[in-house]
Rosetta silent file (secondary structure, phi, psi, omega in degrees, C-alpha in Angstrom):
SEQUENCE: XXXXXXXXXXXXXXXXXXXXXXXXXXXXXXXXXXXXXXXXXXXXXXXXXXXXXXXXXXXXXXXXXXXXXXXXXXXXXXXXXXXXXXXXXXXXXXXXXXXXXXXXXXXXXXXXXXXXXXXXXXXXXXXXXXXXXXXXXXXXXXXXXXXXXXXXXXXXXXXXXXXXXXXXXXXXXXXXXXXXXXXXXXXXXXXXXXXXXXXXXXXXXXXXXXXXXXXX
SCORE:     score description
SCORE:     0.000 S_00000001
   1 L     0.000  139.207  175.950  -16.478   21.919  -20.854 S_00000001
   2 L  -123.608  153.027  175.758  -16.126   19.161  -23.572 S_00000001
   3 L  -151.340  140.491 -142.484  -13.264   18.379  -25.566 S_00000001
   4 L   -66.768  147.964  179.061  -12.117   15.942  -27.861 S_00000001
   5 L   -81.444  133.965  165.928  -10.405   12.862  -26.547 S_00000001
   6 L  -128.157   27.242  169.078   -6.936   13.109  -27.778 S_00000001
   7 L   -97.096   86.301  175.179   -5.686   10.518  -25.319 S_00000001
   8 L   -95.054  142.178 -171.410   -3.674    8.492  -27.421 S_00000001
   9 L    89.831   35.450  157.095   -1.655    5.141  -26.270 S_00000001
  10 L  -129.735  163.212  172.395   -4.554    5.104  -23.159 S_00000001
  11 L   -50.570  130.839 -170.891   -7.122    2.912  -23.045 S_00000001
  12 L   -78.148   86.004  146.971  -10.485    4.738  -25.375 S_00000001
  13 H    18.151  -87.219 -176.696  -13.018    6.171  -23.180 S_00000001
  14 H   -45.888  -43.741  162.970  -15.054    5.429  -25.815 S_00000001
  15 H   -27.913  -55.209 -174.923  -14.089    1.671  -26.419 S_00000001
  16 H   -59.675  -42.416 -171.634  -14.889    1.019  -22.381 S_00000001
  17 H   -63.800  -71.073 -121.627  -18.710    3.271  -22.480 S_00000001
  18 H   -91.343  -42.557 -148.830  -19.544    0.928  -25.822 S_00000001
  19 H   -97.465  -26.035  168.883  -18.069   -2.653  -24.222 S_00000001
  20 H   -80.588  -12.282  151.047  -20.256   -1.720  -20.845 S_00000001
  21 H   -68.993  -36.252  169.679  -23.291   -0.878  -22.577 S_00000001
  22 H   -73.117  -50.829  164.274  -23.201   -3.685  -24.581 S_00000001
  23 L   -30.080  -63.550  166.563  -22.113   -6.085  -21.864 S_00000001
  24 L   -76.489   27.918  163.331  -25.420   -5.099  -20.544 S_00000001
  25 L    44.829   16.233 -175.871  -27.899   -5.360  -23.826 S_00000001
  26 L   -86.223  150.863  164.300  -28.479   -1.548  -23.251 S_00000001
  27 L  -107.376  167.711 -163.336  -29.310    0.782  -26.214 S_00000001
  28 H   -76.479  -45.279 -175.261  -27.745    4.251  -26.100 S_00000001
  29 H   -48.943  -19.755  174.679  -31.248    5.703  -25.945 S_00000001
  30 H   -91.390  -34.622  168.976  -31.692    3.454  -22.540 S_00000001
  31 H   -58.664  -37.771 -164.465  -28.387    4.321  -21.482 S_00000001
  32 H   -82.723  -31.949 -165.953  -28.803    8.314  -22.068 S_00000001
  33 H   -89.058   24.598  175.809  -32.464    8.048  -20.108 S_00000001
  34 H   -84.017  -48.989 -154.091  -30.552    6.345  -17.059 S_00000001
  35 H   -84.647   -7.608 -145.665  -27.122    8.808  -17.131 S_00000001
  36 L    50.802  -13.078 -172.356  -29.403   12.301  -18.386 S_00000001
  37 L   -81.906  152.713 -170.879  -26.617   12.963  -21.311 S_00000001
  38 L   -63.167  156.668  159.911  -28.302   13.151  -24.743 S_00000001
  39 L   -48.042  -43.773 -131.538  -28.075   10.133  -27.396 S_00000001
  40 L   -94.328  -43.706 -172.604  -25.912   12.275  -29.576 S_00000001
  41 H   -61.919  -43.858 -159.063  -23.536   12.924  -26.879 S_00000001
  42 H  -100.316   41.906 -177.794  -23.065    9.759  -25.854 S_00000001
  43 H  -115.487  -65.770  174.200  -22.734    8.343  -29.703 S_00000001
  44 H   -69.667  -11.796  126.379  -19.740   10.687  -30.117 S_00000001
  45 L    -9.279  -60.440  171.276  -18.317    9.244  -26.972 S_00000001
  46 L   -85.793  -15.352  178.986  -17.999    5.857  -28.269 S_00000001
  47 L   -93.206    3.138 -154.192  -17.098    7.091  -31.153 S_00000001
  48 L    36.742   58.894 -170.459  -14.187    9.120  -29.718 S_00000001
  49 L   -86.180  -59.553 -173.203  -15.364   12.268  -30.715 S_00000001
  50 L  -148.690  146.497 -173.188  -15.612   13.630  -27.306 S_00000001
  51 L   -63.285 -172.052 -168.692  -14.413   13.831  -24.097 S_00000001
  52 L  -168.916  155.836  -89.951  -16.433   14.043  -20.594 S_00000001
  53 L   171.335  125.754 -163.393  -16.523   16.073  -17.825 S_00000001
  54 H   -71.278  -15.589 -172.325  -15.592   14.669  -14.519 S_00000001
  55 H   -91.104  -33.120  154.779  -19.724   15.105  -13.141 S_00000001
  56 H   -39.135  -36.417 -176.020  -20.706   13.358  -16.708 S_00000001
  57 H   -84.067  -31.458  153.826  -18.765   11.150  -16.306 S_00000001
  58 H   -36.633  -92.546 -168.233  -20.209   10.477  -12.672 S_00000001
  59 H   -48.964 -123.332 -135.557  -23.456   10.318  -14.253 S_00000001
  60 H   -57.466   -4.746  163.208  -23.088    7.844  -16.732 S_00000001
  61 H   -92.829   -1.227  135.557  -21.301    5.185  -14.759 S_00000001
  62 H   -80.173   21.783  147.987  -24.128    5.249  -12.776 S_00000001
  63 H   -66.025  -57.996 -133.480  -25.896    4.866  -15.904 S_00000001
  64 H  -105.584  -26.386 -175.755  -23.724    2.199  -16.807 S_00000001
  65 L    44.625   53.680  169.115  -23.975    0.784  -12.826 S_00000001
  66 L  -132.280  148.852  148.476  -20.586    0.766  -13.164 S_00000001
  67 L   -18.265  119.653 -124.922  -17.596    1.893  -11.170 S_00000001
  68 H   -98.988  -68.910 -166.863  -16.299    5.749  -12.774 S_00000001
  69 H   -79.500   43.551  157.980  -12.529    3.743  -13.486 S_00000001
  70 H   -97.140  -40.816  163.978  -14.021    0.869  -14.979 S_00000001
  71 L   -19.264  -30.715 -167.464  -14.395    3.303  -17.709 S_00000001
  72 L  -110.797  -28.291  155.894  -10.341    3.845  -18.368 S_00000001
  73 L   -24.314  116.751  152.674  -10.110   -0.092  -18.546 S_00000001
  74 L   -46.313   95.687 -152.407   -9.090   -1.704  -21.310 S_00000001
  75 L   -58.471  128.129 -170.586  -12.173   -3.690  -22.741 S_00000001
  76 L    96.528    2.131  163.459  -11.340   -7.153  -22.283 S_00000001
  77 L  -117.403  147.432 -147.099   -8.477   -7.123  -19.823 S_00000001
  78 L   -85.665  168.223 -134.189   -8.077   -9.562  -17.286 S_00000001
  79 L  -118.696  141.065  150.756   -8.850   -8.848  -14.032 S_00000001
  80 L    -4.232   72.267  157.045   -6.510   -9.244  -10.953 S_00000001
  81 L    -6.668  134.716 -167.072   -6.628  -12.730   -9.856 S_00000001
  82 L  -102.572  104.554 -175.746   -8.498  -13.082   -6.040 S_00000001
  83 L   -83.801  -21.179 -176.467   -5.803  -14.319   -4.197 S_00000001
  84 L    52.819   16.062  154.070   -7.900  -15.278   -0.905 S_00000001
  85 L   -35.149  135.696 -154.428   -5.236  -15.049    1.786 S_00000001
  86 L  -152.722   92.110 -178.270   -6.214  -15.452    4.958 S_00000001
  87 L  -133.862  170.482  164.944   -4.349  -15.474    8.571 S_00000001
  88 L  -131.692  139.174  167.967   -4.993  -14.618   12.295 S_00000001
  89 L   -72.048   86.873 -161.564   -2.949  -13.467   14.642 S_00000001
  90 L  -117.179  128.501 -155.574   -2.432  -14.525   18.245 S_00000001
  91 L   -25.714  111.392 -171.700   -1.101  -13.215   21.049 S_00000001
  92 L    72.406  -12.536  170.039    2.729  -14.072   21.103 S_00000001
  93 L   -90.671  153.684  170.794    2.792  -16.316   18.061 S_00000001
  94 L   168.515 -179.178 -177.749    4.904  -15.713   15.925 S_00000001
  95 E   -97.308  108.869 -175.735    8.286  -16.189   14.149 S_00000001
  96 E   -85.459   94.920  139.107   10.704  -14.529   16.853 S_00000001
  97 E   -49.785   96.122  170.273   14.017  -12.634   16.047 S_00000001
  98 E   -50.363  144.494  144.381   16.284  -11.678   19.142 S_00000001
  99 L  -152.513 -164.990 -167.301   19.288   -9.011   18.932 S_00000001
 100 L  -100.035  -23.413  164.848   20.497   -6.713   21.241 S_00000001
 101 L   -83.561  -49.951 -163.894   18.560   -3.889   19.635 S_00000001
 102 E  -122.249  157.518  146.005   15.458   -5.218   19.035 S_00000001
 103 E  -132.362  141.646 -168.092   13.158   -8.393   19.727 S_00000001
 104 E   -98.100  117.304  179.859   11.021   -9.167   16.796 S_00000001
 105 E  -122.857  107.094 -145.468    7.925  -11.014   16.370 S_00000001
 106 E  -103.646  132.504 -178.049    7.149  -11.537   12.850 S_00000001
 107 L   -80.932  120.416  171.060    3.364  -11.978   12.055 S_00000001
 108 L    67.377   47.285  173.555    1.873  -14.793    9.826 S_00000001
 109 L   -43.453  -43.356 -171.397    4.956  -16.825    9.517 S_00000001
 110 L   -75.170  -28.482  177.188    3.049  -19.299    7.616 S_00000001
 111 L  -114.672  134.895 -168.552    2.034  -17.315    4.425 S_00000001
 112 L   -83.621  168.904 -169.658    4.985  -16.844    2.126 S_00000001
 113 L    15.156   58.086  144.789    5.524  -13.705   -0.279 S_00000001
 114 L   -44.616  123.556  175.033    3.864  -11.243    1.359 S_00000001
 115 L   -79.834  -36.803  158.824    3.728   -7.936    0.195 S_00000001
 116 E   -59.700   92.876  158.546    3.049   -6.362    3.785 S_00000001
 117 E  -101.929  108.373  161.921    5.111   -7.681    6.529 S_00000001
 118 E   -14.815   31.415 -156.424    3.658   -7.321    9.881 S_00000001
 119 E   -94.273  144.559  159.068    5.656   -7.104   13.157 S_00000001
 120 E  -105.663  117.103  160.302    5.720   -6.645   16.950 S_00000001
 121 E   -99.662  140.553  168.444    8.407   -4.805   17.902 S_00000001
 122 E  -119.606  107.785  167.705   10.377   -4.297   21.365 S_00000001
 123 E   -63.904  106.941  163.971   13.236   -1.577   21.097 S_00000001
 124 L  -142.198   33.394  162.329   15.985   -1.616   23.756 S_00000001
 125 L   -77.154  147.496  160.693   19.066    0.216   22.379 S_00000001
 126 L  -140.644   21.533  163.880   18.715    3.811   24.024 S_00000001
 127 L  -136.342  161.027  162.282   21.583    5.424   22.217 S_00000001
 128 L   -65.123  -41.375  150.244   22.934    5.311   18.627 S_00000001
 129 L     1.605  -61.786 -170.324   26.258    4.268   20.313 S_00000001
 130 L   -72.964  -56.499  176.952   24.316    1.318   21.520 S_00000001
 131 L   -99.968   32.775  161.648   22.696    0.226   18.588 S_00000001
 132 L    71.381 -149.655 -176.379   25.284    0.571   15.668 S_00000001
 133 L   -74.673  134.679  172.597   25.013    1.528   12.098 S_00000001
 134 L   -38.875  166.610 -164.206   21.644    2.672   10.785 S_00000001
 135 E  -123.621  140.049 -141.646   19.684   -0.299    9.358 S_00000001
 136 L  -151.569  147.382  167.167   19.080    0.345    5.399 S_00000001
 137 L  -177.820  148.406  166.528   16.371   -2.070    3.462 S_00000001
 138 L   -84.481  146.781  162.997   14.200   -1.601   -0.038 S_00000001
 139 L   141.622 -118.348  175.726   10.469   -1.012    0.418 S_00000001
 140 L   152.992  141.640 -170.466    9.346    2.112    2.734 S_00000001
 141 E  -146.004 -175.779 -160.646    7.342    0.767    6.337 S_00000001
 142 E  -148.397  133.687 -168.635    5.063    2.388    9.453 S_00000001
 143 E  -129.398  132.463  170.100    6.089    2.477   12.919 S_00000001
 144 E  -154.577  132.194  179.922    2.811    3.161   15.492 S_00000001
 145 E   -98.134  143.491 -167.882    4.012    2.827   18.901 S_00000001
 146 E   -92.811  -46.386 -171.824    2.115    0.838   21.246 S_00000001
 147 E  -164.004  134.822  174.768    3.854    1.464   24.712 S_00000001
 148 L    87.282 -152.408 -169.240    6.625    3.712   26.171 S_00000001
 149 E  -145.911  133.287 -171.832    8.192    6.194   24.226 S_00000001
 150 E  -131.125  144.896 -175.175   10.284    5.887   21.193 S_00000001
 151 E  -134.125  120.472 -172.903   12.887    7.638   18.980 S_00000001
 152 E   -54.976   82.898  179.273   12.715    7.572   15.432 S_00000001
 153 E   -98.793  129.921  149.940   16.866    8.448   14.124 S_00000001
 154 E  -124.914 -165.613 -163.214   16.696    8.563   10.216 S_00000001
 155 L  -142.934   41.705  145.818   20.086   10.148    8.427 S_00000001
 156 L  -140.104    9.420 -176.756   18.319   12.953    6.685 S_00000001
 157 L  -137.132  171.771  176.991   15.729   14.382    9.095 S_00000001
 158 L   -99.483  151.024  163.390   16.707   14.916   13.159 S_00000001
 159 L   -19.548  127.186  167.411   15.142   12.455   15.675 S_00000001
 160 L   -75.946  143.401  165.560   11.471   11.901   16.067 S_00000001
 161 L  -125.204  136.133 -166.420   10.416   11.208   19.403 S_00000001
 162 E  -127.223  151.143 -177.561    6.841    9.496   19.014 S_00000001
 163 E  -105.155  159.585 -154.419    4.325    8.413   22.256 S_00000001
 164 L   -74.370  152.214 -153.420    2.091    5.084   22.235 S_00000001
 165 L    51.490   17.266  166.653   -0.683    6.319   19.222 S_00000001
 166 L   -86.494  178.840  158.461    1.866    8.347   17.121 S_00000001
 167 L  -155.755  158.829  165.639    3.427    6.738   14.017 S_00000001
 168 L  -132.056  179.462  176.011    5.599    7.301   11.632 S_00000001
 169 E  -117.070  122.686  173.311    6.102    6.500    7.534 S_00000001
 170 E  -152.045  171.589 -174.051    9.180    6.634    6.074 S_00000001
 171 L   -88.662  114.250 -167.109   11.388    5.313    3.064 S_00000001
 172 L   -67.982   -3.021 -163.466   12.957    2.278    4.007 S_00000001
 173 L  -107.178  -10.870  175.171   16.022    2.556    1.954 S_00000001
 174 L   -70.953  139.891 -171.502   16.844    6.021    4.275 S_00000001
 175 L   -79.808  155.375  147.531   19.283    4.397    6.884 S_00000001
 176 E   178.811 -177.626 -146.959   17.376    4.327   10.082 S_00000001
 177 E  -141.238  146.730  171.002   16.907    3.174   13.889 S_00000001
 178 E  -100.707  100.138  157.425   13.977    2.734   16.484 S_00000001
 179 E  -132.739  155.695 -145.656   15.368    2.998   19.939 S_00000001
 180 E   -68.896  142.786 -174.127   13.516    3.210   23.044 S_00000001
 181 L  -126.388   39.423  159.334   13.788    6.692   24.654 S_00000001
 182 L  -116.477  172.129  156.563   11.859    5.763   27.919 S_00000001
 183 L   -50.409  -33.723 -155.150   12.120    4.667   31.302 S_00000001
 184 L  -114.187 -146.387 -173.665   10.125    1.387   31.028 S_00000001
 185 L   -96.426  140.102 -175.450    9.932   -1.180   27.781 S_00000001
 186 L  -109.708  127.488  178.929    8.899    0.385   24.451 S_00000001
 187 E  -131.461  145.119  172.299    6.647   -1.938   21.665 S_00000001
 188 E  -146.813  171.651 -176.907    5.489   -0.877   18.602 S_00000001
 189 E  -123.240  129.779 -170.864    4.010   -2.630   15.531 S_00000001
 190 E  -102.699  125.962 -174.958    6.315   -2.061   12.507 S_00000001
 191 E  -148.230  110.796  169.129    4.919   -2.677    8.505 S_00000001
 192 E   -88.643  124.025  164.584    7.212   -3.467    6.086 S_00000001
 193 E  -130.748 -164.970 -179.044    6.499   -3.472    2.424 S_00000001
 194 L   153.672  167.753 -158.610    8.166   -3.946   -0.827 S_00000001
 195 L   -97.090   -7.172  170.218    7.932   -5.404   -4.028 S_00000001
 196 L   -51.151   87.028 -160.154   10.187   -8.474   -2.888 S_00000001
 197 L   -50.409  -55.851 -164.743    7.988  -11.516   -2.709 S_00000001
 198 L   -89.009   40.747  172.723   10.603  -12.605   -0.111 S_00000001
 199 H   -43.196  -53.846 -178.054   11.024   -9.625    1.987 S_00000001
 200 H   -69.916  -19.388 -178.952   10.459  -11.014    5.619 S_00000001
 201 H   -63.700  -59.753 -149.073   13.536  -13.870    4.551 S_00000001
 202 H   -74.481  -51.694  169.965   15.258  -10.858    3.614 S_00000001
 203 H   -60.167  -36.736  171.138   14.480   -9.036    6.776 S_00000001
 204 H   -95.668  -29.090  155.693   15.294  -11.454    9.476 S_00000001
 205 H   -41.021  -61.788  176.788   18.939  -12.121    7.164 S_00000001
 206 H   -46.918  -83.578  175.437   19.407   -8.723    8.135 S_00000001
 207 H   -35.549  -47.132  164.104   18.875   -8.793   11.819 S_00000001
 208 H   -58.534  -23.114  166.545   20.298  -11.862   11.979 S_00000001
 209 H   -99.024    3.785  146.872   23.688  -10.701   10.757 S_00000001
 210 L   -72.516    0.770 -156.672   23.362   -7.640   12.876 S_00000001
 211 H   -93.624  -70.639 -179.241   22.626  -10.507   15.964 S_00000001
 212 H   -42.249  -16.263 -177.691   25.717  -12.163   14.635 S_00000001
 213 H   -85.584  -45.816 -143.942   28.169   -9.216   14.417 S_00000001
 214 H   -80.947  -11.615 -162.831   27.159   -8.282   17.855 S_00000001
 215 L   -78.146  163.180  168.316   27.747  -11.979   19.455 S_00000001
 216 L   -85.124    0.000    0.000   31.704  -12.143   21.023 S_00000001
């Protein structure tokens, strides 16, 4: 089914087909024998006439040898900057944070305003009792346990108890607690994210004034 575009205030279908055709010295008659859609069609197209069909639209950007949402692009807007970040990890480095609940090993210490932050965790609270008030934070993070066995308290769902290759996802602003529900030592690797370029500062402040409550 075709139907007129009447998507106004979005970028124009048509605008994008005509600045990628052009971009590329193509005529619509070379473009229509690459994609199979007629000349006519893809003249009212550009013209914002008409509308496309998600397997048309398939077909011409590989007319177009283009990507299906470079189509909904604005022709002419600039393109996400290649930031070219780069780290490695290695066994035990790392930026460490101690408490009584957790010890923390914070990943790539060296590159600043991450949106991901990275961690090895070790859990050794084994009650709520033990480890205080739920922990609260903006962003939303991933818990995949590594070793032992661990349980997940958030303060709208009941305790998780997850085994080394579960994980869980959850919204980081929900209070909640990791604490190890095994016999032996529990590690997991914990990913924090958020729109805070300084989020891991902001993350070891936290720990650190739970480290700090808990000293005599």
């Amino acid at each position: 089914m075709e139907v007129l575009d009447n998507t106004a205030g979005r970028p124009s279908l048509g605008e994008s087909v005509r600045a990628a055709r052009q971009s590329q010295g193509l005529t619509l008659k070379e473009v229509s024998a690459r994609s199979g859609l007629a000349v006519s069609t893809l003249s009212k197209v550009e013209n914002g006439q008409m509308s496309l069909t998600y397997d048309k639209l398939l077909a011409l950007s590989e007319g177009l040898r283009v990507n299906v949402a470079k189509l909904f692009e604005t022709p002419g807007a600039p393109r996400q900057p290649v930031t070219a970040r780069r780290g490695v990890s290695r066994a035990r480095q790392g930026q460490r944070v101690q408490t009584d609940c957790y010890d923390y090993l914070y990943q790539f210490a060296d590159i600043a305003r991450k949106r991901m932050i990275p961690i090895v965790a070790e859990m050794h609270a084994r009650s709520l009792a033990e480890f205080g008030p739920l922990i609260r934070h903006a962003g939303e993070e991933y818990c995949y346990v590594l070793e032992g066995r661990v349980a997940v308290h958030t303060e709208f769902y009941a305790p998780d108890l997850l085994d080394p290759g579960d994980g869980i996802y959850l919204d980081s602003s929900m209070g909640h607690a990791y604490l190890n529900a095994g016999d032996g030592p529990a590690r997991a690797v914990v990913v924090c994210s958020g729109i805070d370029p300084d989020l891991d500062a902001a993350l070891i402040a936290l720990l650190s004034g739970r480290r700090s409550a808990s000293e005599p």
